[in-house]
C-alpha positions as CSV (number, residue, x, y, z in Angstrom):
1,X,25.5,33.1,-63.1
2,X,22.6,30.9,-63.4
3,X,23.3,29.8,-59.4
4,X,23.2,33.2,-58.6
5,X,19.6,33.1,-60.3
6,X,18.7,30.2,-58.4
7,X,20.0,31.3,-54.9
8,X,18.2,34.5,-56.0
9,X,15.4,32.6,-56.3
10,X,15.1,30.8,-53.1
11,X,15.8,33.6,-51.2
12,X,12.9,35.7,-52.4
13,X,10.6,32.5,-52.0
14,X,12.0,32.6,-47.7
15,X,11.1,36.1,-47.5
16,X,8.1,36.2,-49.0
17,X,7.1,32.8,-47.0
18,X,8.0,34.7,-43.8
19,X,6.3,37.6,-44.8
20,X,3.2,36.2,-46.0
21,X,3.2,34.4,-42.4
22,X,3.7,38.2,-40.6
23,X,1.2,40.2,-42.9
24,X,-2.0,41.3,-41.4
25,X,-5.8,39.9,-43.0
26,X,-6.1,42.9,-45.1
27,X,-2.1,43.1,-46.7
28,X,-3.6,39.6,-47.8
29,X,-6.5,40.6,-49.4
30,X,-8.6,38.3,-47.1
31,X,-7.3,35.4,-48.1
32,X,-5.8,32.7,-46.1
33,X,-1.5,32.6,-45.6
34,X,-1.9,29.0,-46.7
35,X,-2.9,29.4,-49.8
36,X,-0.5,32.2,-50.7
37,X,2.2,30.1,-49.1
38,X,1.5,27.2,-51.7
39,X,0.6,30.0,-54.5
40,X,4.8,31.0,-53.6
41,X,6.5,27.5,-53.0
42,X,4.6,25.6,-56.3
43,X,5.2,28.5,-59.1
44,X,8.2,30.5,-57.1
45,X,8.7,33.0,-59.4
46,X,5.0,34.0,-60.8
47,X,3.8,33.7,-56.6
48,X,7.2,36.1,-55.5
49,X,6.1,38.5,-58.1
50,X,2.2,38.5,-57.6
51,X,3.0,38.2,-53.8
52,X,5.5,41.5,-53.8
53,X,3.1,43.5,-56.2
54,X,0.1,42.6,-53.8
55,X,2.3,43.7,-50.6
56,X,3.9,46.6,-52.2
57,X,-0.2,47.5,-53.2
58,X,-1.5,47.2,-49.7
59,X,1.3,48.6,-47.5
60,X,1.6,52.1,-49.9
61,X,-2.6,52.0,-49.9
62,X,-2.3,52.1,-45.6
63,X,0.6,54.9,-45.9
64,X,-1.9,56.8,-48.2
65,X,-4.5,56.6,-45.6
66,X,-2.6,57.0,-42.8
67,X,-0.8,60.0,-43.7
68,X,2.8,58.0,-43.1
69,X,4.9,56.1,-44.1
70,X,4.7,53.5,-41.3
71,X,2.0,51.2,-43.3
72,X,-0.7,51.3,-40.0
73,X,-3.3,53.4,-40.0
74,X,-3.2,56.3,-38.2
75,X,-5.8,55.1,-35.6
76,X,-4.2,52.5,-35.0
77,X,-0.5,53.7,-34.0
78,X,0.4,55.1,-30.4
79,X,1.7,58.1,-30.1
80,X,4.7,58.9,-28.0
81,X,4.3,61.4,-25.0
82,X,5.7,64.3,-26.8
83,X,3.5,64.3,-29.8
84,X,0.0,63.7,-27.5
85,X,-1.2,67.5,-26.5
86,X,-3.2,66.0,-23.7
87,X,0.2,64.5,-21.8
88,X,2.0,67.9,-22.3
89,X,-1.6,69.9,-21.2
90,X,-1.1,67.5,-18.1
91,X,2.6,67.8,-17.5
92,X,1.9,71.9,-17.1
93,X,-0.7,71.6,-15.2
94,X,1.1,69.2,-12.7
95,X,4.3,71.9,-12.9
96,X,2.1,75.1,-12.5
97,X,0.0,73.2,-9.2
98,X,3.8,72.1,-7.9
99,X,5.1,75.6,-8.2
100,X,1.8,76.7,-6.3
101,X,-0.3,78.1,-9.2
102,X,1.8,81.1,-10.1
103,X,1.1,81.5,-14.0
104,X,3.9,83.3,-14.8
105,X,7.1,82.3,-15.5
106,X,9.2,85.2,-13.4
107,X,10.3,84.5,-10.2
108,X,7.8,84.0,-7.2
109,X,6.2,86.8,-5.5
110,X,7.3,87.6,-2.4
């Protein structure tokens, strides 16, 4: 049981090194990966904690502002073709000019 602790452990310490070394400025409060890296690796179990409480702080604070749940703002995500009202405004008025400006959706006059 106690290896299980250990191994536990360690592999909390790996994530949180590889996320420290993915997270944006602001996810680390502004302060450099460095630091937080050697905050984790010399006192493993308070810097996992403090590191995890800090992440778990930011990321739900950016789904909170951006409406989500995808932790970037809303500004700051693309949206895909079928969500953006100016692509599918464009897409009818490319199929309307193709079917030679009839508005209606009957067939043709003859």
């Amino acid at each position: 049981m106690r290896n299980l602790a250990v191994l536990l452990l360690i592999g909390l310490t790996v994530y949180c090194v590889f996320d420290i070394v993915r997270s944006s400025h602001d996810e680390r409060l502004g302060v450099h990966p460095a630091l937080w890296v050697l905050l984790v690796l010399l006192v493993p179990l308070v810097g996992v904690v403090v590191w995890l409480a800090v992440r778990w702080s930011r990321r739900t604070a950016y789904a909170g502002e951006a409406g989500g749940t995808t932790g970037i703002p809303r500004r700051q995500r693309t949206a895909g073709p079928d969500d953006d009202p100016d692509f599918l405004r464009g897409l009818d008025e490319d199929r309307k000019r193709a079917d030679g400006g009839s508005t209606s959706d009957g067939p043709p006059p003859s």
